[in-house]
C-alpha positions as CSV (number, residue, x, y, z in Angstrom):
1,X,-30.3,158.6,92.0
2,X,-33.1,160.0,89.4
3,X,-35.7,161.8,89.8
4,X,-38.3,159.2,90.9
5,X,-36.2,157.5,93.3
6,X,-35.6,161.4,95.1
7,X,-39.6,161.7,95.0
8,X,-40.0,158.3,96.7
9,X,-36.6,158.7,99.1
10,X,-38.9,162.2,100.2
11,X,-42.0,160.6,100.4
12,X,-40.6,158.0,103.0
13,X,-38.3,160.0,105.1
14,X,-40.9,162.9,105.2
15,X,-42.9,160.0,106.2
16,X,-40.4,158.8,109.0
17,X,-39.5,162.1,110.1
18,X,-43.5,163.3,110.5
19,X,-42.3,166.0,108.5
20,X,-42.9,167.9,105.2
21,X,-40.5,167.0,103.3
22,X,-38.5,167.8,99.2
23,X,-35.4,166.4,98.3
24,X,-33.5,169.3,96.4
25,X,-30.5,167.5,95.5
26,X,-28.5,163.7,95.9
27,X,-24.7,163.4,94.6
28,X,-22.5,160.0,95.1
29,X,-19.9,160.5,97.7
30,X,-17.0,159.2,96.7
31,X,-14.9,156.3,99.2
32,X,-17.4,154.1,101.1
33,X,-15.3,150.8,99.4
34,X,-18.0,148.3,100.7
35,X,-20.8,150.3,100.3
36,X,-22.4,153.0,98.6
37,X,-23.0,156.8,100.0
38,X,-25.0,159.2,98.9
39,X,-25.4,163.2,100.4
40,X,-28.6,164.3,99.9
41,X,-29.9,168.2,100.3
42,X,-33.8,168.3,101.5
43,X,-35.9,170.9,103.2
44,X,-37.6,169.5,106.3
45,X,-40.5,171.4,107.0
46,X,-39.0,174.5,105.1
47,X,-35.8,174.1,106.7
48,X,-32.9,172.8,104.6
49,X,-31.3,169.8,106.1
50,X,-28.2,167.4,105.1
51,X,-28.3,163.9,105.2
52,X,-26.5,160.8,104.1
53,X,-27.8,157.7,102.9
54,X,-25.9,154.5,103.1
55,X,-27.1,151.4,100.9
56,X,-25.2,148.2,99.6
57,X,-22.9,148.3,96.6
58,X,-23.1,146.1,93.7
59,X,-20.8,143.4,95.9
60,X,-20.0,143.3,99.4
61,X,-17.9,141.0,101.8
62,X,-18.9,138.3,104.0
63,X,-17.5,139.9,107.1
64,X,-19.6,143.2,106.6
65,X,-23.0,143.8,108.6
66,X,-26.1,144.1,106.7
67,X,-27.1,148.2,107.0
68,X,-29.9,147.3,109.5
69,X,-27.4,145.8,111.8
70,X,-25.2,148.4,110.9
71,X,-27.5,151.6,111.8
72,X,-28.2,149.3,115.3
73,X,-24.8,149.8,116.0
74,X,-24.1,153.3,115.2
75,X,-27.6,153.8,117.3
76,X,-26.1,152.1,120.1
77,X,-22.8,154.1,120.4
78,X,-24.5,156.9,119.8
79,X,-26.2,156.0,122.8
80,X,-23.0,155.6,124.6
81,X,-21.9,158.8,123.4
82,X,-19.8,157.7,120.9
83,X,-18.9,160.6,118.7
84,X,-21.1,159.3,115.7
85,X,-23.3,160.9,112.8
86,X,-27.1,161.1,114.2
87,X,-29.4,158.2,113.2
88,X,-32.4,159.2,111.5
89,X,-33.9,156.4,110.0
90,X,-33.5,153.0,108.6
91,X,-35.7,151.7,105.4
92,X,-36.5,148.1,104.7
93,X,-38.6,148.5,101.9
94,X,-36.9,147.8,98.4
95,X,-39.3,149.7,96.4
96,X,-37.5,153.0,98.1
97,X,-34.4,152.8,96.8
98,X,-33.4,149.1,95.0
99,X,-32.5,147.8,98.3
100,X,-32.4,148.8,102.2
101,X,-30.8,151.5,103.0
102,X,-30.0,153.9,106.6
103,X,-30.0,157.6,106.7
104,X,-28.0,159.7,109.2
105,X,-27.8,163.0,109.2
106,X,-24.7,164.3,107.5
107,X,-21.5,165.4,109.3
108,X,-18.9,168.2,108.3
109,X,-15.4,167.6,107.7
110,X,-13.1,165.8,105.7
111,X,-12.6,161.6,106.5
112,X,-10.3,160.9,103.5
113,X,-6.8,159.2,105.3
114,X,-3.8,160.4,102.9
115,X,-5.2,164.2,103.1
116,X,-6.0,163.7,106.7
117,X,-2.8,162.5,106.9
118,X,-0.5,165.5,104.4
119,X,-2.9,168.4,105.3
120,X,-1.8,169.6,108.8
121,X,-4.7,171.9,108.7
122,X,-7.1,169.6,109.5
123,X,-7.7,167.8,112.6
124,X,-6.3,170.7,115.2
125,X,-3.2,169.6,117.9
126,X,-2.8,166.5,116.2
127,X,-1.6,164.8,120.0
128,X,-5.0,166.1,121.2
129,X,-6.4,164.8,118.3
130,X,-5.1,160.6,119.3
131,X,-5.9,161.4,122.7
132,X,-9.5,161.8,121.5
133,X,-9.7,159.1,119.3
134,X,-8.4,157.1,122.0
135,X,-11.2,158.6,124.4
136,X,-13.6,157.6,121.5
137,X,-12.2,153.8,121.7
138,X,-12.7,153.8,125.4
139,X,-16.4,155.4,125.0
140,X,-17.1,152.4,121.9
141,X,-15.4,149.6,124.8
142,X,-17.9,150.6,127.5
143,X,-20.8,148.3,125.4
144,X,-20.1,145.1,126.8
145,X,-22.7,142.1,126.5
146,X,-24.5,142.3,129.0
147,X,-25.7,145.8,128.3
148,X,-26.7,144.4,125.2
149,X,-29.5,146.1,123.7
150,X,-31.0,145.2,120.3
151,X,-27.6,143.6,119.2
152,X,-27.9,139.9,119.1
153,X,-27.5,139.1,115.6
154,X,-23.7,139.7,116.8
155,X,-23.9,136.5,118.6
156,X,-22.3,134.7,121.4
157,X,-19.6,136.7,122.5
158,X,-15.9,134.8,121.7
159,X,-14.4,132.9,124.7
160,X,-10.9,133.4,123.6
161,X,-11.4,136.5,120.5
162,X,-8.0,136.2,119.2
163,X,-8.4,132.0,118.4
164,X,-11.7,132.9,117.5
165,X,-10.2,135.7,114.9
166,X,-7.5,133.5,113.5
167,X,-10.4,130.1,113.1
168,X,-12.8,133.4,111.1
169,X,-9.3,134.2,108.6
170,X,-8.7,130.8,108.1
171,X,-12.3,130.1,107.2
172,X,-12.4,133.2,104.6
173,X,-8.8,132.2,102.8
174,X,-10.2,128.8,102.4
175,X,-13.8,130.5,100.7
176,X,-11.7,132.5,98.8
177,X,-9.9,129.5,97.6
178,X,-6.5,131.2,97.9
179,X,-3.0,129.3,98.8
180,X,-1.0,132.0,100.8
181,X,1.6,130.6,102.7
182,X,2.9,134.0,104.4
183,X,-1.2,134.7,105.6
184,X,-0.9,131.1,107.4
185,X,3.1,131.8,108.7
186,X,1.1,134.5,110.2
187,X,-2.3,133.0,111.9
188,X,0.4,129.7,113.0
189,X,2.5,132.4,114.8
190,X,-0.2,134.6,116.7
191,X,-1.6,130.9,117.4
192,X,1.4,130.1,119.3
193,X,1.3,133.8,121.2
194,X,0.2,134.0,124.9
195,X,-3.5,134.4,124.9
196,X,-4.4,136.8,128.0
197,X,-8.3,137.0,128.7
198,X,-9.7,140.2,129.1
199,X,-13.5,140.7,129.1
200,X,-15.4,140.5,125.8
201,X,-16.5,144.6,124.8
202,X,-17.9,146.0,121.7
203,X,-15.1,146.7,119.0
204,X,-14.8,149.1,115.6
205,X,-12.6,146.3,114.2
206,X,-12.3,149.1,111.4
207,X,-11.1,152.1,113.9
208,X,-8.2,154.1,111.7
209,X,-7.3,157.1,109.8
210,X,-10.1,157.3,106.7
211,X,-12.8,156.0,108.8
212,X,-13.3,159.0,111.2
213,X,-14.2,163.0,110.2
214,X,-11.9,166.1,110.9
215,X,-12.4,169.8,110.1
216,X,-9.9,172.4,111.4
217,X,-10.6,172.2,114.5
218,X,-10.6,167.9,115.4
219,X,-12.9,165.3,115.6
220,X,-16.2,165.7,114.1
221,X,-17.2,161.9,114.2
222,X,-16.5,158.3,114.0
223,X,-17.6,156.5,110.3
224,X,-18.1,153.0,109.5
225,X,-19.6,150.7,111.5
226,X,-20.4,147.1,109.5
227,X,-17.1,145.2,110.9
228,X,-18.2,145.9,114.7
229,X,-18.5,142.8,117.0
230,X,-17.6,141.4,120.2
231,X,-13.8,141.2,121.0
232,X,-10.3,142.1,122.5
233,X,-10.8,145.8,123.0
234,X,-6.6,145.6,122.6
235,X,-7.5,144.7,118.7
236,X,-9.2,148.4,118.4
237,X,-5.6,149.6,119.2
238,X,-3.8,147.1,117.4
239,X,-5.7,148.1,114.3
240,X,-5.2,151.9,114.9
241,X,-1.5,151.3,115.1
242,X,-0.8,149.0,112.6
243,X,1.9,150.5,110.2
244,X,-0.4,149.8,107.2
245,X,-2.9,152.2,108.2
246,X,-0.2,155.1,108.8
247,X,-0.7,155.9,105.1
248,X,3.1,156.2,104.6
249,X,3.7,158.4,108.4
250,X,5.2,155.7,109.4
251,X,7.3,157.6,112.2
252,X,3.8,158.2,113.9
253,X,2.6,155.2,115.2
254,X,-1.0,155.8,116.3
255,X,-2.7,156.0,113.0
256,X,0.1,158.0,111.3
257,X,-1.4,161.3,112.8
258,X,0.6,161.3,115.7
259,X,2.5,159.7,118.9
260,X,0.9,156.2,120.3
261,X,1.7,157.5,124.0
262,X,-0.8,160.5,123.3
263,X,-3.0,158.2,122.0
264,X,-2.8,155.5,124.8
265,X,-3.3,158.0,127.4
266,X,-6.6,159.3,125.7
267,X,-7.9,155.6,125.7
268,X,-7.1,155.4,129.6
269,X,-7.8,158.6,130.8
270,X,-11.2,157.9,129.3
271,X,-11.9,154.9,131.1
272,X,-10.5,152.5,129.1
273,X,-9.2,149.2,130.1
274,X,-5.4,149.2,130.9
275,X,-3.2,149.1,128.1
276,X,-1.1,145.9,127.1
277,X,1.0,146.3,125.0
278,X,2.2,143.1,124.0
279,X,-1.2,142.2,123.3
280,X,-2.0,145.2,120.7
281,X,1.7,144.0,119.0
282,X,0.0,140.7,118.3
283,X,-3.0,142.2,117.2
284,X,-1.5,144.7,114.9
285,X,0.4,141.4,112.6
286,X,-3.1,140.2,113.2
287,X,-4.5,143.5,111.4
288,X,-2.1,143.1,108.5
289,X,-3.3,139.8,108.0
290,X,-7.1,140.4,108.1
291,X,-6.6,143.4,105.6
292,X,-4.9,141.1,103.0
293,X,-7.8,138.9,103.5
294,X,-10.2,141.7,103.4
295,X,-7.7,143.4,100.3
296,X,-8.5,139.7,98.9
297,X,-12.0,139.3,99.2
298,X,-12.0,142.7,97.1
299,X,-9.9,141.8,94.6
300,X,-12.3,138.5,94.0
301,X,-15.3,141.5,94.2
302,X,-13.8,142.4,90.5
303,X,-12.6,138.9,89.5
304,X,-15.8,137.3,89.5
305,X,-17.5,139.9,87.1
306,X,-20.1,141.2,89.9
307,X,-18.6,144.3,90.5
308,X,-15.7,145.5,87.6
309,X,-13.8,148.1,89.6
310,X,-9.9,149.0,89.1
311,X,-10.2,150.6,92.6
312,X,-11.3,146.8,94.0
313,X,-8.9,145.3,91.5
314,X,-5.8,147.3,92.8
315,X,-6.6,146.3,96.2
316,X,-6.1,142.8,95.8
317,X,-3.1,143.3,94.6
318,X,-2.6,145.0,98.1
319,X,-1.6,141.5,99.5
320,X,1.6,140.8,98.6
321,X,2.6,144.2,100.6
322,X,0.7,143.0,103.5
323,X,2.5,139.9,103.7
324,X,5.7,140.9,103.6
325,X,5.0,142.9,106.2
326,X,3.9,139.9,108.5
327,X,6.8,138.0,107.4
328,X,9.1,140.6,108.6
329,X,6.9,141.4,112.1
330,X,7.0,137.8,113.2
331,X,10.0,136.5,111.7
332,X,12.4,134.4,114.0
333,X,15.2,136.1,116.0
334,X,18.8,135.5,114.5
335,X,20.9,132.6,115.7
336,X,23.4,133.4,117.4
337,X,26.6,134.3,115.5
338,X,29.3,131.3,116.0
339,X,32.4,131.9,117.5
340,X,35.2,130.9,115.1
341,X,37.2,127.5,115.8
C-alpha cells in the first residue's frame, strides 16, 4: 500500500468514522489464502487505533462471498454475539483502494493453525478452549432465516443441505474440468447416507483451527467469514473435526486442539441443537471432499496464469491426500472371511 493509497484509505475512513484521522503505518499480513489483509496503524482523533483491512486478491474462488456480503455477515454475528472482530466500515468505491474493501478493527492474538496447534502456550485450558469454540458454533447457529436481516444474497435456504452440498461439488469439479473418480466415490456414497432434516441455521462452513484468534489466555475471535451460508449446523462440527484440519494432532479430534466430548458439550451447553453424531461423520468425508475441491480450485488459481503462487500451487497438489482419505473413511466393510471346505 504506497503512500497515496494511505492518504486516500485516511481520507475515507476518517470520513466514515466522523473522525480526524492519519494513517501511520499499513504492512501485508501474511495467510488470508483467498484474500488479501492488510494491518494498518492510524490515529483517530489523536488516539492511535489498529485496524485491518480485507480486500480481494489477485484470484479468488467461486464459492467465496464478495467482501460486502462478507462484512454483512461478520456484522450479523456480531450482532448475535459471536465472538468476531468489530466492524467498522465497508468501502465501495474503487478509487480507495483498487477495489472494495471492509475494515474491522484489528484483534490480538495469534490465528496461524500449526503454531496454534505445537505452541501449548497459546489458547489457555485447551478443553475449555473446544468448549468455547463449541459455544461460538451454537452462538453462529442461533441466525436462522427467518431472523434474516440484510442477508438475502444467501438465498433460499436448502431443503435438504447435504443433496444440496453434494449437487454444489459436483457442479465445481465439472467447472474445473477435473476427472477425479475418488471425489465422486465420495459424493455417490454420502448420496446414499440417511438424510435426517434438521432446521436450516447460519453456518461458518470454514469453522477450524487457523481461522479463529488465541493469545495466552483463549479465544480472542472468530476469522473468516466468505464461505457462510445456510445449512446443516452438524456440517460446522463435521468440519471442525475432520482429521484434515487437526494439522497432524490427529489423536485430538475436535480441531486437533483437544477432545471432541469437550467440544460437543460447549456446543450444547450453549444452546446448540443436539448433537448427532452420525450425521457430523458424514459431514466430516463431506469436508474432505469439499477441501480437495476447494485445494483444486487453488491450484487452477496458479494454473491459469492469474495468480502465480507456489503457496496456491502446492495446495492443489493437496488432493491426492484428501482423497485417499475419503477412500479410506467410506470404504466397504470386509466380506466375511470363508470358512475352509
Amino acid at each position: 500500500m504506497d503512500e497515496q493509497a494511505r492518504a486516500r484509505l485516511a481520507d475515507w475512513l476518517g470520513e466514515a468514522l466522523g473522525a480526524r484521522l492519519a494513517v501511520t503505518g499499513a504492512v501485508r499480513l501474511s495467510g488470508g489464502a483467498i484474500q488479501e489483509n492488510w494491518q494498518v496503524a492510524a490515529l483517530v482523533d489523536g488516539e492511535p487505533r489498529a485496524f485491518v483491512v480485507r480486500k480481494d486478491a489477485a484470484a479468488t474462488i467461486a464459492a467465496s462471498h464478495s467482501r460486502e456480503h462478507e462484512f454483512a455477515l461478520i456484522r450479523q454475528a456480531h450482532e448475535a454475539r459471536v465472538l468476531v472482530p468489530e466492524p467498522v466500515a465497508f468501502c465501495a468505491d474503487m478509487g480507495v483502494l483498487g477495489s472494495p474493501f471492509a475494515v474491522l478493527a484489528k484483534v490480538g492474538g495469534t490465528g496461524f493453525g500449526p503454531r496454534i496447534i505445537k505452541d501449548m502456550a497459546l489458547g489457555g485450558d485447551r478443553e475449555r478452549l473446544v468448549a468455547q469454540l463449541g459455544a461460538e458454533l451454537a452462538r453462529i447457529h442461533t441466525i436462522v432465516p427467518a431472523s434474516n436481516k440484510g442477508l438475502d444474497f444467501l438465498g433460499e435456504p436448502p431443503a435438504d443441505p447435504l443433496r444440496a452440498d453434494i449437487v454444489g461439488l459436483r457442479q465445481a469439479l465439472d467447472r474445473l474440468g477435473a476427472a477425479r473418480p475418488a471425489l465422486e466415490w465420495g459424493l455417490r456414497w454420502a448420496e446414499c447416507q440417511p438424510s435426517k432434516r434438521r432446521d436450516v441455521t447460519l453456518v461458518h462452513r470454514d469453522f477450524r483451527t487457523g481461522n479463529y484468534m488465541v493469545d495466552a489466555e483463549g479465544l480472542t475471535a472468530i476469522l473468516d467469514w466468505e464461505f457462510a451460508g445456510w445449512g446443516d449446523p452438524m456440517s460446522d462440527l463435521g468440519w471442525f473435526c475432520a482429521s484434515c484440519w487437526r494439522f497432524g494432532r490427529t489423536d485430538l479430534e475436535a480441531g486437533g486442539i483437544g477432545s471432541r466430548a469437550a467440544f460437543y458439550a460447549g456446543y450444547e451447553q450453549a444452546g446448540g441443537w443436539p448433537v448427532d453424531p452420525d450425521a457430523v461423520a458424514v459431514w466430516e468425508v463431506m469436508a474432505h471432499i469439499r477441501w480437495a475441491v476447494i485445494a483444486l480450485q487453488q491450484g487452477e488459481r496458479h494454473a491459469s496464469g492469474r495468480e502465480f503462487s507456489l503457496e496456491h500451487a502446492l495446495t492443489g497438489r493437496m488432493a491426492a491426500e484428501l482423497e485417499l482419505a475419503v477412500l479410506r473413511m467410506t470404504a466397504p466393510a470386509a466380506p466375511p472371511e470363508r470358512s475352509p471346505a
